[in-house]
C-alpha positions as CSV (number, residue, x, y, z in Angstrom):
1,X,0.0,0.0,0.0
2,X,1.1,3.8,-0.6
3,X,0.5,6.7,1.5
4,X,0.1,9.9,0.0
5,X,1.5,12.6,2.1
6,X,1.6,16.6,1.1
7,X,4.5,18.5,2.0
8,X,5.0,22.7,2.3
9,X,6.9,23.7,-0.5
10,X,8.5,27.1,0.1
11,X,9.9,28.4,3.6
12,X,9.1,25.6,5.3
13,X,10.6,22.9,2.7
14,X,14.1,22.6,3.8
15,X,13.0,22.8,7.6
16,X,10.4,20.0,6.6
17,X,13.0,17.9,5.0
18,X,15.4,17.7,7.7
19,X,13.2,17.1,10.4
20,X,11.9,13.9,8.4
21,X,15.6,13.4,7.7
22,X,16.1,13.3,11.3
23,X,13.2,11.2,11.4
24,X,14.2,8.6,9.7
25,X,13.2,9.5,6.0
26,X,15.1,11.1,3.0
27,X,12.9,12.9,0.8
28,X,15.0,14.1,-2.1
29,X,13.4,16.9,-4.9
30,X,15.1,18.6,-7.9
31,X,14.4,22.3,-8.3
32,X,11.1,21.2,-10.9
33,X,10.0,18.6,-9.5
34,X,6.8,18.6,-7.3
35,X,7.0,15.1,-6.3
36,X,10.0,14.1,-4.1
37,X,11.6,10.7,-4.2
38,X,11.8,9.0,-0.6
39,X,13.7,6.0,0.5
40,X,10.9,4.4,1.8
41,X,8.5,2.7,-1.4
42,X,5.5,3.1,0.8
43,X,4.9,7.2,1.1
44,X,4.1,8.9,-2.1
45,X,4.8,12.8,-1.2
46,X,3.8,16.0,-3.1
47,X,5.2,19.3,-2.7
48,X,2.3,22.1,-2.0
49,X,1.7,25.5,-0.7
50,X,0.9,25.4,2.2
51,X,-2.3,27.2,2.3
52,X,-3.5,24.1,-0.3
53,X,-2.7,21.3,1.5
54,X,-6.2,21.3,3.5
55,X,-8.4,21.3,1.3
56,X,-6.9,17.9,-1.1
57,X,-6.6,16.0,2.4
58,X,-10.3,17.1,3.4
59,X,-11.0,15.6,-1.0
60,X,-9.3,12.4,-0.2
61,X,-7.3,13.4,-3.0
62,X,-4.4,13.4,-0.5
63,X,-4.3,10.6,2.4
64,X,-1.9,13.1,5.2
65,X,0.0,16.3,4.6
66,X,1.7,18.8,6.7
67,X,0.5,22.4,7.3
68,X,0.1,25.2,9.7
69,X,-3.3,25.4,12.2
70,X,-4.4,28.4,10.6
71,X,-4.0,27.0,7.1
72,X,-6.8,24.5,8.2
73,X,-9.1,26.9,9.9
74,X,-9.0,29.6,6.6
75,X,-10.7,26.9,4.8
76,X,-12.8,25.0,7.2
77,X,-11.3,22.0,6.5
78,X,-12.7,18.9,8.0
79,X,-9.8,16.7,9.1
80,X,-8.1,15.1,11.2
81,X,-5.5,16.2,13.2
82,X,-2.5,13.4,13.7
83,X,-0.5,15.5,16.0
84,X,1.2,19.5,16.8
85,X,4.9,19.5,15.1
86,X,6.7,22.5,16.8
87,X,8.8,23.5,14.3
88,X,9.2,26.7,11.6
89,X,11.6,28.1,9.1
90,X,12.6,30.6,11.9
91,X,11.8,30.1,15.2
92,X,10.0,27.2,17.2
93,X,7.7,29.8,18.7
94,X,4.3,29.8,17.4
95,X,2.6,31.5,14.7
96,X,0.3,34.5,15.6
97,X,-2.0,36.1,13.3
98,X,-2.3,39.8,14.7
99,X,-4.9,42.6,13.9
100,X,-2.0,45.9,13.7
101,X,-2.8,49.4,13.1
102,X,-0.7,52.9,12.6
103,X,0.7,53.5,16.0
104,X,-1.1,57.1,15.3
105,X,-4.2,56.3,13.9
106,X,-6.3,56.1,17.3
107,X,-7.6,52.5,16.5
108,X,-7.4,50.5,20.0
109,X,-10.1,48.1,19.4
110,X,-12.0,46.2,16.6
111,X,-15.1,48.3,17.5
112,X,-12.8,51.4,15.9
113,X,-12.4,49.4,12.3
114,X,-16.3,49.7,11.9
115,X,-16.8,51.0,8.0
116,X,-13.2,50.9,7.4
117,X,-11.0,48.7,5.6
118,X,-8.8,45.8,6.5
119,X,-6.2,44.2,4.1
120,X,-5.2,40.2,5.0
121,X,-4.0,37.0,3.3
122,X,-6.2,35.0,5.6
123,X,-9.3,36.5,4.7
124,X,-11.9,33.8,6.0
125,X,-10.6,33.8,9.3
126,X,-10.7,37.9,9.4
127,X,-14.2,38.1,8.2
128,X,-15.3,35.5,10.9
129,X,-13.4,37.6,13.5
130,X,-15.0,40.9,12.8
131,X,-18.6,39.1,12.5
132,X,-17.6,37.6,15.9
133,X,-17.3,41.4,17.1
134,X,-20.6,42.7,15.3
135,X,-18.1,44.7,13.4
136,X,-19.1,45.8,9.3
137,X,-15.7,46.0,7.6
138,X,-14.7,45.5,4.0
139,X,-11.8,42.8,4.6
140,X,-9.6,42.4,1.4
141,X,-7.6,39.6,-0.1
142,X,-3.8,40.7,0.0
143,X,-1.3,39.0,-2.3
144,X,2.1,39.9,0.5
145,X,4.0,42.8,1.6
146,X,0.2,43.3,3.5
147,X,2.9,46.0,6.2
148,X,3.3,48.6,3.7
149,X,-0.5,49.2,2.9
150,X,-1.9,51.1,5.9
151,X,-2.5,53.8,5.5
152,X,-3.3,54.4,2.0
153,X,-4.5,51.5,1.0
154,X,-6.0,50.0,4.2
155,X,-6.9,51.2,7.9
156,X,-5.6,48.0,9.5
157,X,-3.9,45.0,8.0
158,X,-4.2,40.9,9.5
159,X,-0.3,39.5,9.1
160,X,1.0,36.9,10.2
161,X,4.0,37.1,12.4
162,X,6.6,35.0,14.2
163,X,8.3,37.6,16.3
164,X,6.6,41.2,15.2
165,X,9.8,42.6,14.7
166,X,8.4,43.8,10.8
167,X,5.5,45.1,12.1
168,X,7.1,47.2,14.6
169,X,9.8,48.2,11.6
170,X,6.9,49.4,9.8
171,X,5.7,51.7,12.3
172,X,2.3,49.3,13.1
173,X,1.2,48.4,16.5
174,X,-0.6,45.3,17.5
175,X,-3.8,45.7,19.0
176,X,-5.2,41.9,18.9
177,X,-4.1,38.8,18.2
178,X,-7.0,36.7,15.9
179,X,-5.1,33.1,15.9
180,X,-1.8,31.3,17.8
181,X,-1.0,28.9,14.5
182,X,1.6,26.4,15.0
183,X,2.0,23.3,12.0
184,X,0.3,20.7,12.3
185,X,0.5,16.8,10.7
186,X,-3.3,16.0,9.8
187,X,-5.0,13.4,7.8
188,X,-8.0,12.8,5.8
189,X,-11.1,11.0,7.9
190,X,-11.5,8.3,6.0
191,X,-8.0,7.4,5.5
192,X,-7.9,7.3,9.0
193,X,-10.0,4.7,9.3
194,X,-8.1,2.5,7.0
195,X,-6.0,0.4,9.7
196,X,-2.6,0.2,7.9
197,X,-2.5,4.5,6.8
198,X,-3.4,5.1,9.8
199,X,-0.9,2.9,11.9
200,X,1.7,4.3,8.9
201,X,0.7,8.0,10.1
202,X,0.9,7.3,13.6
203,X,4.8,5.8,13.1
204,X,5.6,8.9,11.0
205,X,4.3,11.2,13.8
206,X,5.8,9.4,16.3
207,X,9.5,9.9,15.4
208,X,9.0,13.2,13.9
209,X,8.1,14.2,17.6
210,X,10.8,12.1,18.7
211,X,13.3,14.2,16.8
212,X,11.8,17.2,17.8
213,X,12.2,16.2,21.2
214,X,15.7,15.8,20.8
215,X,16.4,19.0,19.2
216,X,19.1,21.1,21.7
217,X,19.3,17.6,23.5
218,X,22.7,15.4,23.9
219,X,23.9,12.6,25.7
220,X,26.6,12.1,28.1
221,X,28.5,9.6,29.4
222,X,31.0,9.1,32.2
223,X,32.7,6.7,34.2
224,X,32.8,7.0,38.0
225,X,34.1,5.4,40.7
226,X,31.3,3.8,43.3
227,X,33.2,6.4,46.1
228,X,32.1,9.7,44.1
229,X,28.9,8.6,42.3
230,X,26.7,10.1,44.9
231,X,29.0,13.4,44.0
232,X,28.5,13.4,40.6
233,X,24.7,12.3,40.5
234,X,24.4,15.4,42.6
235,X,25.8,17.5,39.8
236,X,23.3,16.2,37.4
237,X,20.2,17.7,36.1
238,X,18.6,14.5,34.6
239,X,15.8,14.6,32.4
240,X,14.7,11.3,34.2
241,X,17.4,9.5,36.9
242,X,20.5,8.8,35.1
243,X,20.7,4.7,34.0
244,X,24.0,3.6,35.8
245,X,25.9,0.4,34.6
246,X,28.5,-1.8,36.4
247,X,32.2,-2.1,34.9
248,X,34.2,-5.2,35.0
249,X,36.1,-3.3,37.5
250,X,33.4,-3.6,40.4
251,X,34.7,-0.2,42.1
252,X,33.6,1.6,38.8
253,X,30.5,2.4,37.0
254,X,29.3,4.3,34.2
255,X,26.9,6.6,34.0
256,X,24.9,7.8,31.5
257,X,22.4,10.7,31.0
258,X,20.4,13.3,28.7
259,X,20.5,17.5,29.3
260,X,20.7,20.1,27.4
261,X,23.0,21.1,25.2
262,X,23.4,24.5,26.3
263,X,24.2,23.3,29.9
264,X,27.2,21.1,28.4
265,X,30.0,23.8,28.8
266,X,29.3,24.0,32.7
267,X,28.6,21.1,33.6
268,X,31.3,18.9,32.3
269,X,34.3,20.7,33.9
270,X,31.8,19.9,37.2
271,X,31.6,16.7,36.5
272,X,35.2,16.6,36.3
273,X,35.5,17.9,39.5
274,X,33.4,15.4,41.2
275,X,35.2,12.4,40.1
276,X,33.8,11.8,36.5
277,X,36.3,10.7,34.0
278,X,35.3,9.4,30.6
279,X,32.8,11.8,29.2
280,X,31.7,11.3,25.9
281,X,29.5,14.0,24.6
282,X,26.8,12.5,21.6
283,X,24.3,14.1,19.5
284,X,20.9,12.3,19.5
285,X,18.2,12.1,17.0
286,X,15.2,11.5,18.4
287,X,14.1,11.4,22.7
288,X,11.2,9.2,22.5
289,X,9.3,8.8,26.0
């Protein structure tokens, strides 16, 4: 059997393709190509924008595909939701969809946008907003660079934004935020249901979390001498207790544990200290718990 999965082509591509790489899969594309090869004969993928993927896994035409949260709500799609992947071509922090206006223009609120107009690439989920608010705007299909049209061409704009900093560049303040989108590994109702996609999905998403898990994690371990384990367990700061193994030399064991990368440059030279000889940094792929 094949599954057909949809992947983000564009700024989330290469950030896509590693983290399956660091999965487990290869997915391979030349610069025409919309169909990546993979090394395993069972997934079929297709590179898509983003914003289409939805809808052809809501068709069937599609059995799984990868996209943002907010992709999914601008089209009402009716899916199935596999599992959150924290992950984006910038920052693992997640996607907010903001109302911003001219810090001068004396709009605090939605109420203040009544008659007026509003520019947004995610124009379903705007219009539902203001209708939420009892607020009569015209809300306009953008095609990018949304910042620079308030206000000439719009009172108020709807971007998306990982850290603001643009917004804020372009003199805009940010008076709401509409949606907190991060992406998201879905799958089409029906062919969830089918017991072999679905157990197929369910592997994919669980190593993709796995290596996500493990991203700014390593490994380390140490021999230590049954006299100064208790001093160099103390200087651990385990993610669960450390899993300690006797030597052949029965006054010796060796430990071994996971923390964060960051922590690595302090601690080892404490470790050292408290009677840990040994250490061997690793990298790791995927934490699974």
């Amino acid at each position: 059997m094949i599954l057909k999965i949809a992947l983000p082509k564009g700024s989330l591509q290469e950030a896509t393709f590693g983290l399956f790489k660091k999965a487990g899969w290869d997915f391979r594309v030349n610069l025409r190509s919309y169909h990546p090869s993979c090394d395993d004969s069972e997934i079929e993928a297709t590179l898509l924008r983003a914003q289409e993927i939805a809808r052809y896994v809501e068709a069937g035409i599609l059995d799984a595909g990868i996209t943002g949260y907010d992709n999914v709500c601008e089209c009402n799609a009716d899916v199935h939701e596999v599992c959150e992947l924290l992950y984006s071509k910038a920052t693992t922090k997640p996607y907010r969809w903001v109302l911003a206006v001219p810090k001068d223009s004396g709009i605090k609120s939605p109420k203040d946008l009544e008659g007026k107009r509003v520019a947004t690439e995610l124009v379903g989920v705007t219009k539902r907003y203001f209708e939420g608010h009892g607020v009569n705007c015209v809300v306009e299909f953008s095609w990018g660079a949304t910042e620079v049209k308030v206000p000439e061409l719009a009172d108020a704009i709807v971007e998306g934004a990982e850290t603001g900093s643009t917004l804020k560049a372009h003199g805009l303040e940010i008076i709401d935020t509409l949606l907190v989108s991060t992406t998201r590994l879905i799958m089409n109702k029906q062919a969830w249901k089918d017991e072999w996609k679905r157990k197929k999905i369910e592997n994919i998403a669980m190593l993709l979390q796995g290596a996500l898990t493990a991203d700014g994690l390593v490994g380390l371990k140490m021999n230590v001498s049954r006299e100064q384990l208790a001093s160099v367990l103390s200087e651990l700061p385990a993610l669960k207790n450390p899993t300690i193994s006797p030597l052949a030399d029965e006054g010796w064991v060796a430990a071994e544990i996971i923390v964060e990368e960051k922590t690595v440059r302090e601690l080892i030279p404490k470790l050292v200290r408290a009677g840990a000889s040994g250490i061997v940094e690793y990298p790791l792929n995927k934490v699974i718990y």
